[in-house]
C-alpha positions as CSV (number, residue, x, y, z in Angstrom):
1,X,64.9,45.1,1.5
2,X,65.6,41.6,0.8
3,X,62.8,40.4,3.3
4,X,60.2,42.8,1.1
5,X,61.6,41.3,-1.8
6,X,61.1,37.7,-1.0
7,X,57.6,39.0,0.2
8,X,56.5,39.6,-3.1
9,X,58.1,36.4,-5.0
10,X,55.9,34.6,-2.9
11,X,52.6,36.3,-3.5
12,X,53.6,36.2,-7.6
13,X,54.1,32.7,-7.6
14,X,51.1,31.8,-5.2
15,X,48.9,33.7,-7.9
16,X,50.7,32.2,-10.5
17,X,49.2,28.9,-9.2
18,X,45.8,29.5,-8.6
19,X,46.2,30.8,-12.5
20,X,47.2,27.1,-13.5
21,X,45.2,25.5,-11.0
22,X,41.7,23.9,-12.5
23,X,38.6,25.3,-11.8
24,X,35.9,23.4,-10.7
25,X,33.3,21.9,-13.0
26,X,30.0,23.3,-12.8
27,X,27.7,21.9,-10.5
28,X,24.9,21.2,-13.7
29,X,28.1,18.2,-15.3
30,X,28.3,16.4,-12.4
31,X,25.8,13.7,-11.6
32,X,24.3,13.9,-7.9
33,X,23.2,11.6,-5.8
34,X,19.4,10.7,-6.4
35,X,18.4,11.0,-2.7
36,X,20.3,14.7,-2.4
37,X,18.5,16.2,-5.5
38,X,14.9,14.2,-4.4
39,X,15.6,15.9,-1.2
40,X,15.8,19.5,-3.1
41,X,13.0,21.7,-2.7
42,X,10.2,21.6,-5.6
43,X,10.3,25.1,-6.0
44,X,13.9,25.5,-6.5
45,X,15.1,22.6,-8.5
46,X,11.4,22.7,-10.9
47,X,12.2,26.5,-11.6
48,X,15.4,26.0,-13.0
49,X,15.4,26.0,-17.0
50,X,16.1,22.2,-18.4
51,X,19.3,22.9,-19.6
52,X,20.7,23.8,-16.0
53,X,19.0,21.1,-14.1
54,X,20.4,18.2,-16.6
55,X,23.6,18.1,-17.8
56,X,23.9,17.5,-21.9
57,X,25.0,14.0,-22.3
58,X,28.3,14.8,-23.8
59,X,29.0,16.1,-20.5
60,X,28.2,13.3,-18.9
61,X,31.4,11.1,-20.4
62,X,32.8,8.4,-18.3
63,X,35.6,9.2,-16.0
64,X,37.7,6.0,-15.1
65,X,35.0,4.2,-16.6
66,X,32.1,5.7,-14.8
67,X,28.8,6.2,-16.9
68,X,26.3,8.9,-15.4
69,X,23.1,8.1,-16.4
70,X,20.0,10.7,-15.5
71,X,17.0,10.2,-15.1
72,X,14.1,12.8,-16.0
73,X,11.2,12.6,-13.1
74,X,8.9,14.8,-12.2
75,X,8.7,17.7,-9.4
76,X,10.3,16.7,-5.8
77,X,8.4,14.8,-4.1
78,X,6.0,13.5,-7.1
79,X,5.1,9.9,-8.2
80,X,8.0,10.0,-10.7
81,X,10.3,11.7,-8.9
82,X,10.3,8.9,-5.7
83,X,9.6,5.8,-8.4
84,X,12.9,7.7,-10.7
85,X,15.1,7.3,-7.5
86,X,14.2,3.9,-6.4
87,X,15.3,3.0,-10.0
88,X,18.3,4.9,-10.2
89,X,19.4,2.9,-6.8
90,X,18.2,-0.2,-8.3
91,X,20.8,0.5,-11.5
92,X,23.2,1.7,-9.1
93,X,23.3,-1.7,-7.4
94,X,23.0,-3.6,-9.9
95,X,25.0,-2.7,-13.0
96,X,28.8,-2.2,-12.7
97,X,30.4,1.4,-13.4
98,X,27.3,3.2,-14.0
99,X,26.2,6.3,-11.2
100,X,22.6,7.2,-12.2
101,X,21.0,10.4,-10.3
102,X,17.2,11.7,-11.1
103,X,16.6,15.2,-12.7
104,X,13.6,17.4,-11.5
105,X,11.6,18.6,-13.8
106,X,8.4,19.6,-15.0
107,X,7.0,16.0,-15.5
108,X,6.3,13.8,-19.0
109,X,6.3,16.3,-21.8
110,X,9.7,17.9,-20.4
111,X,11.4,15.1,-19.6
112,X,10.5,13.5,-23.3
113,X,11.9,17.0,-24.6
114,X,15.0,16.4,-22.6
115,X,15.4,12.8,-24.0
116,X,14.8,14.2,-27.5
117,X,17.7,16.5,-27.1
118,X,20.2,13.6,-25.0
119,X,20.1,15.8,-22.0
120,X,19.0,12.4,-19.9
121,X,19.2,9.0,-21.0
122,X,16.1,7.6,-19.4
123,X,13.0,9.6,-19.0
124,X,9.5,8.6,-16.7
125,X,6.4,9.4,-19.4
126,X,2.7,8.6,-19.1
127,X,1.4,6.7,-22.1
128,X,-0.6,9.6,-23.5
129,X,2.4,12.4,-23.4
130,X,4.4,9.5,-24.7
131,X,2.1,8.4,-27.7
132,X,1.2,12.5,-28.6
133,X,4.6,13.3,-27.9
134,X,6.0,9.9,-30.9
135,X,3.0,10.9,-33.0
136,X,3.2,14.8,-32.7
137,X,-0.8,15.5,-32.1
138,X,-2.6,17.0,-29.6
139,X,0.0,19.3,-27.2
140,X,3.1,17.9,-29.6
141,X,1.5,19.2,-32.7
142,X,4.6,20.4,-34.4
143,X,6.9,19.4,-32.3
144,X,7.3,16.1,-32.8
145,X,10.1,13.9,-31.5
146,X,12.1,11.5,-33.2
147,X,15.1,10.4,-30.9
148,X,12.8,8.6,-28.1
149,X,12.5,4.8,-27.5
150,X,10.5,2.9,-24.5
151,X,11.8,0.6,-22.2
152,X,9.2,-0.6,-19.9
153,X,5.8,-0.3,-19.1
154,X,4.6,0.3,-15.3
155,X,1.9,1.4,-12.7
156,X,-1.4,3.2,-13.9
157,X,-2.7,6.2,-13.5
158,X,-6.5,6.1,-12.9
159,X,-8.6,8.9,-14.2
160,X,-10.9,9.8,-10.8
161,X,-13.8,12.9,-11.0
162,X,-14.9,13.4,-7.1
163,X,-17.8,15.1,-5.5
164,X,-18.8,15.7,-1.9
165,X,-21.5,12.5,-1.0
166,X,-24.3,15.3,-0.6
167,X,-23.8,16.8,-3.1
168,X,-26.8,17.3,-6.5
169,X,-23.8,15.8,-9.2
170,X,-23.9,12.0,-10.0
171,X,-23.0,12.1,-14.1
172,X,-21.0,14.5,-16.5
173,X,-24.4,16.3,-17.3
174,X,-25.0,17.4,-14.0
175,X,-21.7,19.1,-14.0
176,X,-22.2,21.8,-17.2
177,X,-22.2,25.1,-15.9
178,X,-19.6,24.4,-12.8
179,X,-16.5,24.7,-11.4
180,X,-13.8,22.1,-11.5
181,X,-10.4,21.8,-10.3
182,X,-8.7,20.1,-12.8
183,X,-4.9,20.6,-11.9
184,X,-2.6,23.1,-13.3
185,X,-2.2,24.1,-17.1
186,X,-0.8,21.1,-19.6
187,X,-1.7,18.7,-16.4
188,X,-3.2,15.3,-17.7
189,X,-6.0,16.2,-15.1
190,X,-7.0,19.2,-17.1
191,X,-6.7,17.1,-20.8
192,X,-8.8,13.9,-19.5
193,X,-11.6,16.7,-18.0
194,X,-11.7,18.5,-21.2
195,X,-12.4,15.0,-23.3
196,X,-14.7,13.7,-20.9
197,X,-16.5,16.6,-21.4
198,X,-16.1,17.5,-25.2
199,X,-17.7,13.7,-25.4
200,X,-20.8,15.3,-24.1
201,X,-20.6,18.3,-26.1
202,X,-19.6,20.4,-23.8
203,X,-17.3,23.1,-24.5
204,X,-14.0,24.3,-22.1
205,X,-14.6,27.7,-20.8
206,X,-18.1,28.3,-22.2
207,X,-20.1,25.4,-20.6
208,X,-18.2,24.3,-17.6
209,X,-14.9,26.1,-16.0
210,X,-11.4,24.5,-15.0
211,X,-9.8,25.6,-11.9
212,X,-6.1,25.3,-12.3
213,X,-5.5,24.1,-8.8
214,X,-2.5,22.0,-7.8
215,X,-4.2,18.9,-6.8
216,X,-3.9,19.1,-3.0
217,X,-5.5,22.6,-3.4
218,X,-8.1,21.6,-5.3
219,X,-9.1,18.6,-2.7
220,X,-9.1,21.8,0.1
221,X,-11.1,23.7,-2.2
222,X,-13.8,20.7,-2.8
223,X,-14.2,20.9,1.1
224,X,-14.6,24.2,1.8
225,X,-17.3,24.5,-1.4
226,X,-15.1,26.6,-3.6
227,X,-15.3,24.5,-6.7
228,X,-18.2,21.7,-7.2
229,X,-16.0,19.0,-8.3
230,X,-12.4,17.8,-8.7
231,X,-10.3,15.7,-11.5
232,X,-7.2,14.1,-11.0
233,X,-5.2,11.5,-13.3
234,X,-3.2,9.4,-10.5
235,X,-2.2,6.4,-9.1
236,X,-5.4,4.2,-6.7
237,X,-5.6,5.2,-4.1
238,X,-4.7,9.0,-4.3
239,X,-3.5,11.0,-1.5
240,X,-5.5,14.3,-2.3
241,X,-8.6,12.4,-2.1
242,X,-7.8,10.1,1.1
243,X,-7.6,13.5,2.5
244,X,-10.4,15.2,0.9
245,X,-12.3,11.8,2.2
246,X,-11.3,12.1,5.5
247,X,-13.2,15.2,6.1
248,X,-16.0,15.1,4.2
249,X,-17.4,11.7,2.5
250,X,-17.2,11.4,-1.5
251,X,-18.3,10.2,-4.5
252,X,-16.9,9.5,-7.5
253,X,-18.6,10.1,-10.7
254,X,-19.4,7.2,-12.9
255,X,-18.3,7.3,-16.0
256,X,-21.1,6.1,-18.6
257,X,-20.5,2.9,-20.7
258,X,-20.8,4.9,-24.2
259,X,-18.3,7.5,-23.2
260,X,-15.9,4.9,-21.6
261,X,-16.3,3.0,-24.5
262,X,-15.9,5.9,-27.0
263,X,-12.9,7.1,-25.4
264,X,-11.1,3.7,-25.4
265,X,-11.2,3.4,-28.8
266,X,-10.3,6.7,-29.8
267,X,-7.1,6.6,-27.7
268,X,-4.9,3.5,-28.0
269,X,-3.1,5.0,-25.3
270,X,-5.8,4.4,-22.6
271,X,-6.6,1.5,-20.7
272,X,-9.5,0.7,-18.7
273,X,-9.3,1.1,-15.4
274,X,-11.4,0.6,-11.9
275,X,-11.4,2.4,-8.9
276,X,-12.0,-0.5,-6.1
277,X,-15.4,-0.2,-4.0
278,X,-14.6,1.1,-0.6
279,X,-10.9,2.9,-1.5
280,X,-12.2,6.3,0.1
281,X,-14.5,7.0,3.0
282,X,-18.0,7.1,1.0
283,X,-17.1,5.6,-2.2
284,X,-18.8,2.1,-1.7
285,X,-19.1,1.2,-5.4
286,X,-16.5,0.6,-7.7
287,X,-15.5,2.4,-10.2
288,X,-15.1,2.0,-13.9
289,X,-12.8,4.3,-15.7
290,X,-9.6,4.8,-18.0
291,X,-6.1,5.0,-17.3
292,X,-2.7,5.7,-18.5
293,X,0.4,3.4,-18.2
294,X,3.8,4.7,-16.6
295,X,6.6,4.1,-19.5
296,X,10.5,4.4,-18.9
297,X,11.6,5.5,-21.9
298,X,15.7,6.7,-23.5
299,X,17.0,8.3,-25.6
300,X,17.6,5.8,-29.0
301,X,21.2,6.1,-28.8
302,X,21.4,4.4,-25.6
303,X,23.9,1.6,-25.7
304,X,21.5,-1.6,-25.9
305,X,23.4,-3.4,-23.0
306,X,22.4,-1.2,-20.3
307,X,19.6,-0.8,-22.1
308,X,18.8,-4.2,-21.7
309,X,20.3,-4.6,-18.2
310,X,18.3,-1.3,-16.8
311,X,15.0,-3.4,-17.5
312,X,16.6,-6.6,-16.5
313,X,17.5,-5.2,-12.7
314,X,14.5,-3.2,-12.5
315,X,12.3,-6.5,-13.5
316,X,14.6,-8.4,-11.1
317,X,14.4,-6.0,-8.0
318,X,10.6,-5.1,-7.6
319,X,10.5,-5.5,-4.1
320,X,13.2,-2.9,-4.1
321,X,11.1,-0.6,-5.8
322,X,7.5,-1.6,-3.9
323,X,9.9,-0.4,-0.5
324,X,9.5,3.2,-2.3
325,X,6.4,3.0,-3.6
326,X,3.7,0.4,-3.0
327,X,2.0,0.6,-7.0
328,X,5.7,-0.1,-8.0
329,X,4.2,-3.9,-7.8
330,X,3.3,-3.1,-11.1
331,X,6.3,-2.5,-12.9
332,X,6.6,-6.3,-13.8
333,X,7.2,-8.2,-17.4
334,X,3.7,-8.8,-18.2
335,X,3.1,-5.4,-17.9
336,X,6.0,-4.3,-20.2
337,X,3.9,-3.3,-23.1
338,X,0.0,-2.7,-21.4
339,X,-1.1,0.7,-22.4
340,X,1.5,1.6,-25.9
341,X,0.9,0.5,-29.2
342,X,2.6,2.2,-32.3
343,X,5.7,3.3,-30.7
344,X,9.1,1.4,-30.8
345,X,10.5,-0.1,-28.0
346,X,13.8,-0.4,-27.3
347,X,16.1,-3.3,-29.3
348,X,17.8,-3.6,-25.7
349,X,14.9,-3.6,-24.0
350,X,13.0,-6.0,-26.4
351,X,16.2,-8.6,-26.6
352,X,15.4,-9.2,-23.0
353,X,11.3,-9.6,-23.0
354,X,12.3,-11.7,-26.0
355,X,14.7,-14.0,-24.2
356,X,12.5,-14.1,-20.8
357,X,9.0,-15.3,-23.2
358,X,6.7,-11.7,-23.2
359,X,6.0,-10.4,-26.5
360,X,4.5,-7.9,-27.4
361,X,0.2,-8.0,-28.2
């Protein structure tokens, strides 16, 4: 009896313990590693909602003096995602008592809504998301955001329009009435397509017709003569078509001077740009274009010393970031402000331009 007894005073208090023990925090508050959530699968981590993936910044208070910063990127494996976590090691390094980690996401416009609500301090944006996004036009027409600051200017994205080499297309006109793989819905691809077009008076979906391919699908599909051309908004040169190239040769439209120059002026976001002669197997003449900048940008809450020393380190430790990415060569002072105009950067950020000589055009 008394051995039955003392039986089940130990199983009461044992369960009275777990009661009082605390539970573990919810894997969404506690800031990962960069290299562990890079590392995630694109579906997986991508198809989570925003608020699951990045934890509100509330959460995100220090503990013993610890700041977790986030980062908002892009899908695994993407430009922003690899250039996000060579920065987030950079601030690691670098700046005392702050863990930083990179969130996957959906890319510019969710990662500026994320920084509009202080889900993640810093957030990777190309100029034209960014400038739409500040201004509320184009895809942010009524929802405009008001909590978002810019740190840093970076690399460029170059718009490129490819055909196969043997192919009857050499200008936008000979493209009306064709197929082109543009890259999925709300992709910058599809946006720049659509106004080189509409500059021509050519209409979406009645004169020519996207194909919402991701881009290394829509590279396959040029190949195999599924669509007649493809558009892609990325960094020189681009994987897709190195790989498109090295089956077939290519060439990449020209874009005429009164379009280039008509699109330029309409959109202080854009810069011009050039494709190099020779970058892809058949492309012997270069290129002119227009491109979009790369902009760190934060929440304007951010505390204007790490502000200031996340640009600082990041400035200071290219090499560090050119290891992850070769066009990180880019993100450099003098190009701190190319490709913005209109939009407020920073006071941390600008204190330290300021003090190091680049101002702002």
């Amino acid at each position: 009896m008394k051995k039955r007894l003392a039986l089940v005073m130990a199983a009461v208090l044992a369960l009275g313990l777990a009661a009082c023990a605390k539970p573990a925090a919810p894997a969404a508050t506690t800031a990962a590693p960069a290299a562990t959530q890079a590392a995630a699968p694109a579906a997986t981590q991508a198809a989570a909602p925003a608020e699951t993936t990045a934890a509100p910044a509330e959460t995100k208070a220090s503990k013993g003096g610890t700041r977790y910063i986030s980062i908002g990127t892009s899908s695994a494996g993407g430009t922003f995602s690899i250039i996000g976590t060579a920065i987030a090691d950079v601030l690691n390094r670098n700046i005392p008592d702050v863990s930083a980690n990179i969130e996957i996401t959906g890319g510019s416009g969710e990662n500026l809504l994320l920084a509009e609500q202080g889900t993640v301090e810093l957030a990777m944006s190309a100029s034209d998301v960014l400038y739409n996004a500040i201004n509320g036009t184009k895809s942010f027409e009524g929802k405009q955001i008001h909590n978002v600051q810019w740190l840093m200017g970076g690399h460029l994205t170059t718009t490129q329009l490819y055909v196969l080499k043997d192919s009857p297309y050499y200008t936008l006109d000979d493209l009306k009435g064709k197929k082109i793989a543009t890259g999925p819905s709300g992709s910058v691809g599809l946006d720049a397509m659509n106004l080189l077009m509409s500059k021509h008076g050519y209409e979406m979906n009645k004169d020519w017709t996207p194909e919402l391919l991701a881009h290394g699908d829509g590279a396959e599909a040029l190949v195999d003569g599924n669509v007649d051309a493809v558009m892609i908004m990325s960094t020189v040169p681009c994987g897709p078509i190195t790989t498109a190239a090295s089956s077939k040769e290519i060439r990449i439209i020209q874009i005429d001077d009164e379009t280039l120059n008509a699109i330029l002026e309409e959109c202080p976001y854009y810069v011009q740009g050039t494709v190099p002669a020779n970058t892809y197997n058949g492309q012997t003449e270069e290129i002119k274009s227009f491109s979009s900048a790369s902009f760190l940008c934060c929440n304007k809450d951010l505390d204007e010393d790490l502000a200031y020393n996340a640009v600082k380190y990041i400035c200071e430790n290219t090499d560090t970031l050119v290891n992850a990415y070769a066009q990180c060569a880019e993100w450099i002072p003098e190009n701190a402000y190319r490709g913005m105009s209109g939009v407020e950067m920073h006071p941390g950020a600008k204190r330290y331009f300021d003090e190091i000589g680049i101002k702002q055009p």
